[in-house]
N, C-alpha and C positions, 0 to 999 in steps of 0.2 A: 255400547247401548246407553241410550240418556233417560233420565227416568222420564215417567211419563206425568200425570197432573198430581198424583199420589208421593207425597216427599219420604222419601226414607233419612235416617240419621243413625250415626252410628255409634254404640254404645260402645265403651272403652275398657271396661273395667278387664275383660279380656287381656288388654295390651300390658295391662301393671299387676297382676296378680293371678293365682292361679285359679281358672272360676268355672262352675258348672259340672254338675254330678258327669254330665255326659261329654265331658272334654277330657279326652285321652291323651291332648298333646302339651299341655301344660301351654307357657308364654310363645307367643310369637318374637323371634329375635328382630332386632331393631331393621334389619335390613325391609322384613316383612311387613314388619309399621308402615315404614315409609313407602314401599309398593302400594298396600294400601291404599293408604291416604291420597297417591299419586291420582289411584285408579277411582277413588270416592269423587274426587274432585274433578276429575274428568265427566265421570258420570252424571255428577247433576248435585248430587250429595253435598250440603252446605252446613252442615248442623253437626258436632261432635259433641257428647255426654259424657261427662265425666264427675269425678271425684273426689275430695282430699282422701276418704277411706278405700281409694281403688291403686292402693301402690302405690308403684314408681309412672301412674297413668299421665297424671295432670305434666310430671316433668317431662314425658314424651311429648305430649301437644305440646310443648313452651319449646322444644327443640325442632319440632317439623311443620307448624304451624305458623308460615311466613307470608307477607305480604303478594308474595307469586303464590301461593298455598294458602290461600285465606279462606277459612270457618268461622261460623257462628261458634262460642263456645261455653253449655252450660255445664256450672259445676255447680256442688251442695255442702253444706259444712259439716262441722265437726260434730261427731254425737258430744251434749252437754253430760250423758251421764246423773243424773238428780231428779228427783222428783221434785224441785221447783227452780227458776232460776233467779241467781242471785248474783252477785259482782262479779264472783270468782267464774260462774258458768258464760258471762257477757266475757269477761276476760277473756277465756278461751275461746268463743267464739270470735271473736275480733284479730284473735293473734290465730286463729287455722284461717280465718280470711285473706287474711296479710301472706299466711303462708302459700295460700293459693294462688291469688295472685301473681308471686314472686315466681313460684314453679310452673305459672305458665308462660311467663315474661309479658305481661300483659298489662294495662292498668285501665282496661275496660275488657269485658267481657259481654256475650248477650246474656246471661240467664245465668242464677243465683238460687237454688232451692234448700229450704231447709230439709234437707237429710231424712231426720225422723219427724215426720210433720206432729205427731204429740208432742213435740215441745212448745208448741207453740199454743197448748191448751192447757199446760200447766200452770201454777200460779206462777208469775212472772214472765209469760210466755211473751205477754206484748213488746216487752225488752228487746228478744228477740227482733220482731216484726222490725220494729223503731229502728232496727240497725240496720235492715234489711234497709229498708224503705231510705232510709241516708243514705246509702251506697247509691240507689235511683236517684236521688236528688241532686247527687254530687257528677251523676250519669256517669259513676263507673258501671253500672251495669243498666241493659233496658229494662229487661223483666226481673220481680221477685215471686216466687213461689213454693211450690211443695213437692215435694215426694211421700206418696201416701199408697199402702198397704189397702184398703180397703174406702167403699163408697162413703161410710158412715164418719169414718175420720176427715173427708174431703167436706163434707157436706157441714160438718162441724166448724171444721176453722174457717171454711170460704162463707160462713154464714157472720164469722165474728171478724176476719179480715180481707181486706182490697187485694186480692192475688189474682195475677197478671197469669203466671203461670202452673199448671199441674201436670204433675208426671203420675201415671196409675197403671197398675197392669191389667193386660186386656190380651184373650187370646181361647180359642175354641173352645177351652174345660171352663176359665174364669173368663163369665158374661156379667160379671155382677155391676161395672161402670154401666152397661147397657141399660140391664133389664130393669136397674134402683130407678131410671130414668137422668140421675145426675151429669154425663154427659151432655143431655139436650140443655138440663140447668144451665150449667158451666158456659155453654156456647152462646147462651141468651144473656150470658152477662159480659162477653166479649173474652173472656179468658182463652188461654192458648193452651190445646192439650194433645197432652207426647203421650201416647203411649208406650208401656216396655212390656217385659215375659212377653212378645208373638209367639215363642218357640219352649215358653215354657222351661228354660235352659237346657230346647234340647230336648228334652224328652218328649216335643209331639211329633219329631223326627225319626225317633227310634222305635229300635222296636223291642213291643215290653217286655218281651222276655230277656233283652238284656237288661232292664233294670231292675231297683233295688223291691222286694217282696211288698212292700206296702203298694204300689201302683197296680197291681191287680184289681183293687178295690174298683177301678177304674176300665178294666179289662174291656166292658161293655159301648165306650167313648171308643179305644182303641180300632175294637171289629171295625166299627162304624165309620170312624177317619179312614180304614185299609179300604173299606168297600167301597167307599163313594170316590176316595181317588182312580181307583181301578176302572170305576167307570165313569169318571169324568177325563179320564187320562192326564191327571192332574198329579204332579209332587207333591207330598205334604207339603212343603216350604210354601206351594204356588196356594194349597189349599187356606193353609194357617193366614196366608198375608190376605186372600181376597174374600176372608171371612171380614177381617180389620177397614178394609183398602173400601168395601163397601160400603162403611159407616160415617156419612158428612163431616159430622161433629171434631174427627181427627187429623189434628193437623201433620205431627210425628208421628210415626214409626220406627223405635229404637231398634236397631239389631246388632248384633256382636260376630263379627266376623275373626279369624284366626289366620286366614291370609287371601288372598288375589282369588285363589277357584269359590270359596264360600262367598266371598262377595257378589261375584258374576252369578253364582246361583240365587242370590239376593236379586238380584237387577231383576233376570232373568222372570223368576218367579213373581215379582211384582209389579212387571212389566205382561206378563199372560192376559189373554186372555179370563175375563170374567163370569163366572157360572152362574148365573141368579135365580137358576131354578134351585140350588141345594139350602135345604131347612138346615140352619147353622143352628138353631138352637137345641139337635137333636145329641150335639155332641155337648152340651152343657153338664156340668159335674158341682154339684156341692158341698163337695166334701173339704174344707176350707185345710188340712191336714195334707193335701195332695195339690190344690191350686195357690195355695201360699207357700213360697219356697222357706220363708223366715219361718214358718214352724215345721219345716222337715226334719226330722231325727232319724237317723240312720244307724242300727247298732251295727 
């Protein structure tokens, strides 16, 4: 199956560490990487997400990522840790670069995002940028940009710096890139944007009674995702992606697969047919404690 106009890309942090409330099988062994990667790249799939904070990730792309197996490959730096930056935090930064590069055996990559995009809003943040922007100029990398938690943090730094690229989660409970409008922003100033969470890690696949007591809050999204697939004859997977897959403005579709059948279920569902009678914003959720994974606590 080849995809269709709709780009999927595939998120990695899977392949280096163990990730996702709803992943029961822990790493995929290298054998499974490289099926993978075989099968992404047959597919259509040209774009690999990665990490320095995602394991032993970035050193599998640098070992199955070859000239016959050639991706686009973006990764993000190191958290600076401080509420301002200073020599020592540029240091760091400069040497998890160095580091990244090395472990993917690479000495250009496409895409370069600061990690935690608040640092680049702290005092000394434009240090940051400045180093960004030299790696572009030196064209070790094409794009710089962010990775950002929420609208309001995106709209903040893309208001104070030139970014090429933004990564933001988007996905049936979290509409907030949508509905803030900053999407349409972003796309009227040429920026390139990936989205990640389609699946919510997972949990807008399952079902809630196996998850953890706080997602109940949520119970009511739930019904509503079971009932409208049921009559749309739809997979969640197919539902989650052609909620995404109908909205111009994106360009990626991050997903995280674990081996060769979730993948194809990947294809599969993003290649379905399109529903455009269903009201996607009926499964909308605000509860910013359930659609942000970073403040999940689980006792």
């Amino acid at each position: 199956m080849i995809l269709s106009n709709v780009k999927l890309a595939l998120g990695t942090v899977q392949w280096g560490m163990p990730y996702g409330i709803t992943n029961t099988d822990g790493q995929p062994d290298l054998i499974s990487v490289e099926k993978i990667m075989d099968r992404a790249f047959t597919s259509g799939i040209d774009l690999l997400d990665t990490a320095s904070a995602y394991g032993i990730s970035e050193e599998l792309l640098g070992r199955y990522v070859t000239e016959e197996r050639s991706f686009r490959i973006v990764t993000k730096t190191v958290g600076l840790g401080n509420e301002r930056i200073g020599d020592k935090e540029i240091e760091r930064l400069k040497k998890g670069i160095d580091q990244s590069f090395m472990r993917l055996r690479r000495n250009k990559i496409y895409g370069i995002l600061v990690h935690d995009a608040m640092e680049l809003l702290l005092p000394g943040g434009e240090r940051v940028f400045s180093e960004l922007e030299a790696l572009k100029q030196s064209n070790c990398v094409a794009k710089i940009g962010i990775s950002a938690y929420s609208p309001d943090v995106v709209l903040k730094v893309t208001q104070k710096y030139p970014i090429d690229l933004v990564q933001v989660p988007l996905n049936l409970l979290d509409q907030r890139v949508v509905t803030s409008g900053i999407l349409q922003k972003l796309k009227n100033e040429g920026v390139e944007i990936h989205v990640r969470s389609a699946f919510l890690q997972g949990t807008l696949l399952a079902d809630i009674k196996t998850l953890p007591a706080k997602f109940n809050s949520i119970h009511k999204q739930f019904s509503l995702i079971e009932d409208v697939t049921k009559r749309a004859g739809l997979s969640k997977m197919a539902l989650a992606l052609s909620f995404i897959k109908r909205i111009p403005e994106v360009d990626r579709i991050l997903v995280g697969v674990l081996n060769e059948r979730q993948l194809e279920e990947c294809l599969a569902a993003v290649n379905s047919d399109q529903i455009d009678e269903i009201d996607f914003r009926q499964f909308e959720s605000h509860d910013l404690s359930i659609i942000d994974p970073s403040r999940w606590k689980f006792a």
